[in-house]
PyMOL CGO cylinders between C-alpha atoms (Angstrom):
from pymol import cmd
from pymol.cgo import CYLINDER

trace = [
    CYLINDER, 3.99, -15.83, 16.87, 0.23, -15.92, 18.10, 0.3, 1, 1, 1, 1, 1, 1,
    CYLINDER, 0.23, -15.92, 18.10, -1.76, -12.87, 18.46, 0.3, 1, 1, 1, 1, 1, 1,
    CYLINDER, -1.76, -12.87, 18.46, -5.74, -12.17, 18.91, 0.3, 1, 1, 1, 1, 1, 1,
    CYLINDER, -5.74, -12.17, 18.91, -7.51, -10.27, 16.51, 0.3, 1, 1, 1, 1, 1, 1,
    CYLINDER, -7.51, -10.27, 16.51, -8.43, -7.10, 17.55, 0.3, 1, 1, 1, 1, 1, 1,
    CYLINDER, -8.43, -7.10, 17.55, -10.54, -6.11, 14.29, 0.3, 1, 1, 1, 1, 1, 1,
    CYLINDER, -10.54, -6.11, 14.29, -11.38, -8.10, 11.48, 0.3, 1, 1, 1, 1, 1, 1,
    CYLINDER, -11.38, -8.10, 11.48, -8.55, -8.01, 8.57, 0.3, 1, 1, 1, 1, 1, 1,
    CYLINDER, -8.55, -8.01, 8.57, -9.25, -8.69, 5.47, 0.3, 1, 1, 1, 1, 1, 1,
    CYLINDER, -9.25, -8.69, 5.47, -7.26, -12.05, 4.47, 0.3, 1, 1, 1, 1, 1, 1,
    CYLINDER, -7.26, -12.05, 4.47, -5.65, -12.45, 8.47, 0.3, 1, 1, 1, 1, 1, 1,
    CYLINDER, -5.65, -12.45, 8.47, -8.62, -13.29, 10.66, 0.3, 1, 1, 1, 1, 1, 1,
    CYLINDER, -8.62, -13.29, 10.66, -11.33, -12.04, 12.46, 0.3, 1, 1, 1, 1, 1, 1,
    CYLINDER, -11.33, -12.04, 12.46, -11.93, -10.48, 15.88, 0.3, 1, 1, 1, 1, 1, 1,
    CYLINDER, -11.93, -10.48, 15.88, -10.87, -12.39, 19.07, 0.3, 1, 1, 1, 1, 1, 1,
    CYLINDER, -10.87, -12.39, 19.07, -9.65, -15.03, 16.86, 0.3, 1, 1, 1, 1, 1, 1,
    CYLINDER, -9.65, -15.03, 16.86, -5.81, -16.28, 17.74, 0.3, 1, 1, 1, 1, 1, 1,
    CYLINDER, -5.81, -16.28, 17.74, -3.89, -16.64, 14.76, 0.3, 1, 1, 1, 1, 1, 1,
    CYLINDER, -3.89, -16.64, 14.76, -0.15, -17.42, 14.03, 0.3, 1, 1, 1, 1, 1, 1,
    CYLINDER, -0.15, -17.42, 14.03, 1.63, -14.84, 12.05, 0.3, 1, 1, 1, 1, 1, 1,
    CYLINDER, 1.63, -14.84, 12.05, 5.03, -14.42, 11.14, 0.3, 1, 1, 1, 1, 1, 1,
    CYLINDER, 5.03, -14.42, 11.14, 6.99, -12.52, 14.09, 0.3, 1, 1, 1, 1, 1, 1,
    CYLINDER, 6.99, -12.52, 14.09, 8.21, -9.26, 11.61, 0.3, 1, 1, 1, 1, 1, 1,
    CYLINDER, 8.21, -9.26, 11.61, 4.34, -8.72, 10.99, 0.3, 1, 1, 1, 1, 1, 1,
    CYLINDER, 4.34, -8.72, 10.99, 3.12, -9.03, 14.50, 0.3, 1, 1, 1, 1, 1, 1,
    CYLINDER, 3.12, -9.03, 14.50, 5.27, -6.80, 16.14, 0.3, 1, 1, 1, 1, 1, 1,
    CYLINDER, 5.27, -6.80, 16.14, 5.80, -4.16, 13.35, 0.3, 1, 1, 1, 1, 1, 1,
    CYLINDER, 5.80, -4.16, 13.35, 1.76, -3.83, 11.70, 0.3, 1, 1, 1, 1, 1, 1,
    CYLINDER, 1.76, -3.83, 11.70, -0.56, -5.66, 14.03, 0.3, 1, 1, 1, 1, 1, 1,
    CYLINDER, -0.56, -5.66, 14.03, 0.57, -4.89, 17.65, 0.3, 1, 1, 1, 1, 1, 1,
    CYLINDER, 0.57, -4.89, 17.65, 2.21, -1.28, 16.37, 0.3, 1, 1, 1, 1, 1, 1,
    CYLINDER, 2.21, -1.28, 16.37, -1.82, -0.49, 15.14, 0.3, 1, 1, 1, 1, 1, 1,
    CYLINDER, -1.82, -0.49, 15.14, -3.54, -1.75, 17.69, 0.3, 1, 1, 1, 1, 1, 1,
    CYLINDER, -3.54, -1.75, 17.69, -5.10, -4.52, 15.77, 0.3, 1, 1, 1, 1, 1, 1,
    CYLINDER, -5.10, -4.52, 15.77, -3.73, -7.21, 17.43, 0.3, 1, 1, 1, 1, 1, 1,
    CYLINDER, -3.73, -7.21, 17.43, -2.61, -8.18, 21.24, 0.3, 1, 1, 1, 1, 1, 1,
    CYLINDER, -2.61, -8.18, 21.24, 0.18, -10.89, 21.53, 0.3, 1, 1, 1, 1, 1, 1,
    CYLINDER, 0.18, -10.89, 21.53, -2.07, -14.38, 22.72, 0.3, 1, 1, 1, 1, 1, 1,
    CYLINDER, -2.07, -14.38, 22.72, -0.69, -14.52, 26.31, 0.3, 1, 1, 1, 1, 1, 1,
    CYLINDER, -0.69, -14.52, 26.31, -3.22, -16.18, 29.09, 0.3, 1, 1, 1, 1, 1, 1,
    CYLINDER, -3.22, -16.18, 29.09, -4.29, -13.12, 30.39, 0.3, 1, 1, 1, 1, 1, 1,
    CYLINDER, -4.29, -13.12, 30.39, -5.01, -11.11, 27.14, 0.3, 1, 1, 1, 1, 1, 1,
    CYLINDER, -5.01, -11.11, 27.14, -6.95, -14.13, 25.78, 0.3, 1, 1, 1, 1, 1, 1,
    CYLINDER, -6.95, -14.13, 25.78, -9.24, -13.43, 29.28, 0.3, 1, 1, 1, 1, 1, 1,
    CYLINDER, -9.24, -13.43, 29.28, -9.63, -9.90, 28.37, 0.3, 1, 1, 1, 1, 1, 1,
    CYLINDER, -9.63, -9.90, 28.37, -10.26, -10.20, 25.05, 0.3, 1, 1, 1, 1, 1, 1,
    CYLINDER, -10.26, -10.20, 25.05, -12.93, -12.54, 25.35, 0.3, 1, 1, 1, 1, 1, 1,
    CYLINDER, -12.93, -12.54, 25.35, -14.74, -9.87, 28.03, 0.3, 1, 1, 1, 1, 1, 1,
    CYLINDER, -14.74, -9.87, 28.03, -14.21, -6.66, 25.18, 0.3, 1, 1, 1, 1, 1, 1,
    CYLINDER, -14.21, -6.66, 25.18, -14.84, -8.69, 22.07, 0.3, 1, 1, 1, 1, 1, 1,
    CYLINDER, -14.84, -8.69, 22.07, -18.51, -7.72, 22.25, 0.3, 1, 1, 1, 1, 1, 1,
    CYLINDER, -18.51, -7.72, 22.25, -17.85, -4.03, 22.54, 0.3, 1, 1, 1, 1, 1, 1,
    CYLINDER, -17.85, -4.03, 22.54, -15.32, -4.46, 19.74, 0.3, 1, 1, 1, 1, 1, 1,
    CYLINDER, -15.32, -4.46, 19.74, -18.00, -6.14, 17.19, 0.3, 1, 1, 1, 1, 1, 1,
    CYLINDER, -18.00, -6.14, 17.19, -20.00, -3.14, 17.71, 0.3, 1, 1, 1, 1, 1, 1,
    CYLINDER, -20.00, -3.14, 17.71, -17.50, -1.10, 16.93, 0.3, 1, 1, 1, 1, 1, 1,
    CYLINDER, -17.50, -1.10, 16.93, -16.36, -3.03, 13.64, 0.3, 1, 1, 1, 1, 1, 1,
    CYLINDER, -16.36, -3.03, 13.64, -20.34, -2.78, 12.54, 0.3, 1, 1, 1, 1, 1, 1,
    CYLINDER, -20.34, -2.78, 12.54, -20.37, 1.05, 13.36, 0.3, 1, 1, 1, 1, 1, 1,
    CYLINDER, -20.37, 1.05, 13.36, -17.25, 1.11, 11.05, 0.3, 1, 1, 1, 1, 1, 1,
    CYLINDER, -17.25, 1.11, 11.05, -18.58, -1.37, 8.58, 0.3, 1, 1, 1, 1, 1, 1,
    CYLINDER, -18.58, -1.37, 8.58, -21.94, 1.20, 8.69, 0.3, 1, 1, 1, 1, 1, 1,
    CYLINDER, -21.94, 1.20, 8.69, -19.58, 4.36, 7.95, 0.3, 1, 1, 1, 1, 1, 1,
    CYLINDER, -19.58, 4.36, 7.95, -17.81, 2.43, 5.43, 0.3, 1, 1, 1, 1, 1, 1,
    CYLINDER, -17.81, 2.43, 5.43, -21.22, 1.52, 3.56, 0.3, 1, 1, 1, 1, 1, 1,
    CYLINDER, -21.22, 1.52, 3.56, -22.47, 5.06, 3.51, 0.3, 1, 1, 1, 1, 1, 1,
    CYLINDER, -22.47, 5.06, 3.51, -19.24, 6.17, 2.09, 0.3, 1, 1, 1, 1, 1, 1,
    CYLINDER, -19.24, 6.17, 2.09, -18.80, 3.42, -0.39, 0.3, 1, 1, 1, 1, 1, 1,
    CYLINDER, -18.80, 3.42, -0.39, -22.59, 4.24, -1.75, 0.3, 1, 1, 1, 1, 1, 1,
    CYLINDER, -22.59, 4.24, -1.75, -21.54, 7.94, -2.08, 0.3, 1, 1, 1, 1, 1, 1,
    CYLINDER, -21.54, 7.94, -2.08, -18.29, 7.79, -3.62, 0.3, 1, 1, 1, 1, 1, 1,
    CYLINDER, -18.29, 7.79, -3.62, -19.36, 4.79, -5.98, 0.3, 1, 1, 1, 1, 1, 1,
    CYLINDER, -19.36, 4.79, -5.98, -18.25, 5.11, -9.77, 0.3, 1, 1, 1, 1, 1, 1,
    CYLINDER, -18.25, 5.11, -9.77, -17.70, 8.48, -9.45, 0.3, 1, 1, 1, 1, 1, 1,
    CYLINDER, -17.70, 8.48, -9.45, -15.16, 10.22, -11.22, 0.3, 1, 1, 1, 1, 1, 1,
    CYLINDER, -15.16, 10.22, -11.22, -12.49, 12.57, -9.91, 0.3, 1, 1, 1, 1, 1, 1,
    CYLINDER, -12.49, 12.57, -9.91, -10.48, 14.69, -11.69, 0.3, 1, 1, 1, 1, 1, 1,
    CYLINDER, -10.48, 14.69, -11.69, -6.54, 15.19, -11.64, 0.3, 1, 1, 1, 1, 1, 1,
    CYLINDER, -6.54, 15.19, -11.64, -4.41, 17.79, -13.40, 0.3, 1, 1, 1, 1, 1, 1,
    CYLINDER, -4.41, 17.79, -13.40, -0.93, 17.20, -13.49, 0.3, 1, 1, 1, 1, 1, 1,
    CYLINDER, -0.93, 17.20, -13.49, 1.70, 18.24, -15.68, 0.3, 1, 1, 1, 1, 1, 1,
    CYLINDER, 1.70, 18.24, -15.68, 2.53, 16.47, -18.80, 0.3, 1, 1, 1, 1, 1, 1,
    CYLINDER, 2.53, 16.47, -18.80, 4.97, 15.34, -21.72, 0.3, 1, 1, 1, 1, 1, 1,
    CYLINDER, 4.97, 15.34, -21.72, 3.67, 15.93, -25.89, 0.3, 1, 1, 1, 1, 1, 1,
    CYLINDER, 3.67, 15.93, -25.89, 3.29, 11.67, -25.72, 0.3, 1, 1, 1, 1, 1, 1,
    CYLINDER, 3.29, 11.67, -25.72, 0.53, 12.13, -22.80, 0.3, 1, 1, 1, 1, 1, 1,
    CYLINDER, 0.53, 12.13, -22.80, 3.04, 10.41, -19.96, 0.3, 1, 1, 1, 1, 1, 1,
    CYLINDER, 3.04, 10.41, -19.96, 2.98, 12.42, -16.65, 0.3, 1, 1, 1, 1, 1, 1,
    CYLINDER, 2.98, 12.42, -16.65, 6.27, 13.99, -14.67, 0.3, 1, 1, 1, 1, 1, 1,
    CYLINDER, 6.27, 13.99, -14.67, 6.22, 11.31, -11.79, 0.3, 1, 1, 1, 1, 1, 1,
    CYLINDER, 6.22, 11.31, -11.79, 2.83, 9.28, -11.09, 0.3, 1, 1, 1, 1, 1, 1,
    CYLINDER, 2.83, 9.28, -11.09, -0.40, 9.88, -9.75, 0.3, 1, 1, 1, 1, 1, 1,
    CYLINDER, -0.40, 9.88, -9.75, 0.12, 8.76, -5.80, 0.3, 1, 1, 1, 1, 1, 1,
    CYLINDER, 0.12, 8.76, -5.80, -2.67, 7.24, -3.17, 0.3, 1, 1, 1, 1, 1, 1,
    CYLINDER, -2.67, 7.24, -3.17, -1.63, 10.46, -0.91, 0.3, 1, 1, 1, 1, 1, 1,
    CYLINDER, -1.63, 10.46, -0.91, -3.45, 13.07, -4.06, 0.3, 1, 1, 1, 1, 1, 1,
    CYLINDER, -3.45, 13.07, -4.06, -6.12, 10.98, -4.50, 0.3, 1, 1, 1, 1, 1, 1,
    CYLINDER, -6.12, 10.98, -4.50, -6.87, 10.96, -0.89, 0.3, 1, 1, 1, 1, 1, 1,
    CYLINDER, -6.87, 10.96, -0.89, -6.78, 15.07, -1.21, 0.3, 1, 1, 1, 1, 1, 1,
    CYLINDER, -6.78, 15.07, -1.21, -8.92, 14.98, -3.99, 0.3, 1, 1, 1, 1, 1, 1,
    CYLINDER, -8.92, 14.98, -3.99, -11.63, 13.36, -2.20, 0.3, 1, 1, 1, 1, 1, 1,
    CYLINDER, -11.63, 13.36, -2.20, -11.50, 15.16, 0.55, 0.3, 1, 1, 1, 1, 1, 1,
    CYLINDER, -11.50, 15.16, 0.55, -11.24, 18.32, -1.08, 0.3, 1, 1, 1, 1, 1, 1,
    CYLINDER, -11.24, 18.32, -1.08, -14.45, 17.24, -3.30, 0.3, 1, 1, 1, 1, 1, 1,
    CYLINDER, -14.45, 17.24, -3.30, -16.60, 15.34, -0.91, 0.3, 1, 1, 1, 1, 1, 1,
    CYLINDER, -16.60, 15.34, -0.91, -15.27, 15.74, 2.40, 0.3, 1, 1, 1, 1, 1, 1,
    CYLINDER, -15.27, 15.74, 2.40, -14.82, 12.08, 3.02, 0.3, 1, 1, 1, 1, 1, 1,
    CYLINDER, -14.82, 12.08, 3.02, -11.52, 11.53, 5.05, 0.3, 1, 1, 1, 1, 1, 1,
    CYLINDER, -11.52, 11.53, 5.05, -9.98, 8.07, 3.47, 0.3, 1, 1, 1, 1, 1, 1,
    CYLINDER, -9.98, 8.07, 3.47, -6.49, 6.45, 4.29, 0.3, 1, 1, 1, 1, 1, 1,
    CYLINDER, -6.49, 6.45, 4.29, -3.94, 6.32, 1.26, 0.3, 1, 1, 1, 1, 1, 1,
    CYLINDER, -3.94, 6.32, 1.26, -3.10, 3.00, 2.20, 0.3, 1, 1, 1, 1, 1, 1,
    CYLINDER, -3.10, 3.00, 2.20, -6.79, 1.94, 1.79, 0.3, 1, 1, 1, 1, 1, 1,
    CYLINDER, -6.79, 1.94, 1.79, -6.48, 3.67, -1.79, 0.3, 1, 1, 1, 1, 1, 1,
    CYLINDER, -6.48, 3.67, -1.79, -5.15, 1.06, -4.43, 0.3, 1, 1, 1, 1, 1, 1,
    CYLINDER, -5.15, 1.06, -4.43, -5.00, 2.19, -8.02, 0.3, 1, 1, 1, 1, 1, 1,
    CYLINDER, -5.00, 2.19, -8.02, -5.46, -0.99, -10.30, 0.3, 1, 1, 1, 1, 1, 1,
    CYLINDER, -5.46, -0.99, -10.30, -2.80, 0.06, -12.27, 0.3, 1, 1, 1, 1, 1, 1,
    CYLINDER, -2.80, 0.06, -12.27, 0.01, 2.80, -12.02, 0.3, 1, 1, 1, 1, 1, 1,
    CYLINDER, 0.01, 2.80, -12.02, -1.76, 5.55, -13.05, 0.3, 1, 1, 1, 1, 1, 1,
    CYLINDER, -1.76, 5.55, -13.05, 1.46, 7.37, -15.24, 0.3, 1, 1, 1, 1, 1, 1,
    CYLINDER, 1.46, 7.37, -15.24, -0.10, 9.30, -17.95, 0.3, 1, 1, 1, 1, 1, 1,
    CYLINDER, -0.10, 9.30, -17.95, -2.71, 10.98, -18.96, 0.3, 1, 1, 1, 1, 1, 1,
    CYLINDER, -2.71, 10.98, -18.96, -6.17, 9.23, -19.07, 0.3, 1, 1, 1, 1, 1, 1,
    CYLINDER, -6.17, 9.23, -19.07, -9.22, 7.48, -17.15, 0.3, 1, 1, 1, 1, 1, 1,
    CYLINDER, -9.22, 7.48, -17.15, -8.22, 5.23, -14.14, 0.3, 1, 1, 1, 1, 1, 1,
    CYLINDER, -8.22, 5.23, -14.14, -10.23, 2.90, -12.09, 0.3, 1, 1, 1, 1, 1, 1,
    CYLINDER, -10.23, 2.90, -12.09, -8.80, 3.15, -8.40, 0.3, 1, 1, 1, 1, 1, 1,
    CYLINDER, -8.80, 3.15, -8.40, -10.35, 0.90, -5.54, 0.3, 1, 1, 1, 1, 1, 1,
    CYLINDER, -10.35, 0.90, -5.54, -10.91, 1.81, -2.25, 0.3, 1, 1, 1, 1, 1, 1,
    CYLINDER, -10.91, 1.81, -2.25, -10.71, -0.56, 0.59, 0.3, 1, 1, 1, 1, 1, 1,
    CYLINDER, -10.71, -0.56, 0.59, -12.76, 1.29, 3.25, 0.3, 1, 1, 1, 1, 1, 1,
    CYLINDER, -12.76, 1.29, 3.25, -13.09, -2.21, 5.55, 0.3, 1, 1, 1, 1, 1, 1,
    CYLINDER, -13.09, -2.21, 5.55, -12.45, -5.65, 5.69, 0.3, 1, 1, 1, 1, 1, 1,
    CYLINDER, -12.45, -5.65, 5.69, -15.79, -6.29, 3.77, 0.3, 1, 1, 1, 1, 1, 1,
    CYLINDER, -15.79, -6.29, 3.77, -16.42, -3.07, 1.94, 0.3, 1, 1, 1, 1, 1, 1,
    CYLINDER, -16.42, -3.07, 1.94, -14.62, -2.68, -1.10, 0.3, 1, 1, 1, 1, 1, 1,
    CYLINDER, -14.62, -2.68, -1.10, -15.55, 0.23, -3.70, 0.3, 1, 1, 1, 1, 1, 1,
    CYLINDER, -15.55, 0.23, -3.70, -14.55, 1.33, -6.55, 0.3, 1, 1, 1, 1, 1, 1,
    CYLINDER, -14.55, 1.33, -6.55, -14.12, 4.99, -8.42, 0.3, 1, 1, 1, 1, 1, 1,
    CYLINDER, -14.12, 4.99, -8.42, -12.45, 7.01, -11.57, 0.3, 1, 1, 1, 1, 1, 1,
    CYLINDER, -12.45, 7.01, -11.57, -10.04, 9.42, -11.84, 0.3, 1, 1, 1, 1, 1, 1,
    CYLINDER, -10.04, 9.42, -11.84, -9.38, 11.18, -14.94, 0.3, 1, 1, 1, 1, 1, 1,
    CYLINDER, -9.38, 11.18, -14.94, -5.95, 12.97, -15.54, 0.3, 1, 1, 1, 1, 1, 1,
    CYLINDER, -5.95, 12.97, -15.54, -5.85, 15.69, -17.40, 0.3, 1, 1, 1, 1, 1, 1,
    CYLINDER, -5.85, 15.69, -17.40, -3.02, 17.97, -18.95, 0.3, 1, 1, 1, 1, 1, 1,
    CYLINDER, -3.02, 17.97, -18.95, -2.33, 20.84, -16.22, 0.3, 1, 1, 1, 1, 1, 1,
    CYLINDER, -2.33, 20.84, -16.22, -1.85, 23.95, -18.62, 0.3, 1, 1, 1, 1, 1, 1,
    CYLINDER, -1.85, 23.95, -18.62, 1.58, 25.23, -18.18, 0.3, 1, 1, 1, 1, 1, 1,
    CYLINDER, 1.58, 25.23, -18.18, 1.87, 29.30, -17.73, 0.3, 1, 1, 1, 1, 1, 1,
    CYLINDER, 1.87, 29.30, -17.73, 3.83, 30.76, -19.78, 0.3, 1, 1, 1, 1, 1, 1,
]
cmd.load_cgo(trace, "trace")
C-alpha cells in the first residue's frame, strides 16, 4: 500500500516521501497516528503545499527533543521495587514507571513507547535504558533498582 510521510520515521521514510508499506501497518500505525496519508492524487497535491509547514514542525520537535536529550543524558534514576533474597524483582521494571519516574523527577513528559530498556530490567541492579525522543535524537540514561523495604 503507498502512503506519504507525514513526519520523518526513523527506519520508514521521511516527510512527503511516498513509500510502500505493508497494508496491516498503514492502516493500523501510520494512518491511525496521523503520520501518514494514503498516496491518492489529491493528497500527494496537498502534501506537497503543507510539507514546508510540516519540516518546521519536525525541527521544532527535533529542537525539544535536543534540549531534553542534553538534560536527561546519563543520568541516573532511581527505582524501588519489591524484591526476592536472590535480588530478582516481583514482575519487571516496565517503560510506563520509567516514564513516571521522569516526570516525577524532571518534569519531562516522554512516551513509554519511545522508552526501550536494553535489556529486561528483572532484578535488582543498574540499567541502561534508551530513549528515542525523535527520528534522529536518540539518548541514553540509568536506572538503578533498589530493594523497596517491606513494612512489617
Amino acid at each position: 500500500m503507498k502512503v506519504i510521510l507525514l513526519e520523518n520515521i526513523r527506519k520508514v521514510g521521511s516527510i512527503g516521501e511516498i513509500i510502500d508499506v505493508k497494508r496491516g501497518y498503514a492502516r493500523n500505525y501510520l494512518i491511525l497516528k496521523n503520520k501518514a496519508l494514503f498516496a491518492s492524487k489529491e493528497n500527494i497535491k496537498q502534501v506537497e503545499k503543507i510539507k514546508q509547514d510540516l519540516n518546521k514542525k519536525d525541527l521544532e520537535k527535533k529542537k525539544e527533543a535536543q534540549i531534553i536529550s542534553e538534560k536527561l543524558k546519563n543520568r541516573e534514576f532511581i527505582i524501588q521495587k519489591l524484591s526476592t533474597e536472590n535480588k530478582e524483582l516481583y514482575g519487571s521494571v516496565k517503560p510506563t514507571e520509567i516514564s513516571k519516574i521522569i516526570m516525577e523527577n524532571e518534569k519531562f513528559e516522554i512516551n513509554p513507547s519511545l522508552i526501550q530498556p536494553i535489556k529486561e530490567i528483572k532484578s535488582l541492579g543498574s540499567f541502561r535504558v534508551k530513549l528515542n525522543l525523535h527520528s534522529e535524537v536518540q539518548t541514553q540514561i540509568n536506572i538503578k533498582v533498589i530493594a523497596q523495604e517491606e513494612n512489617k
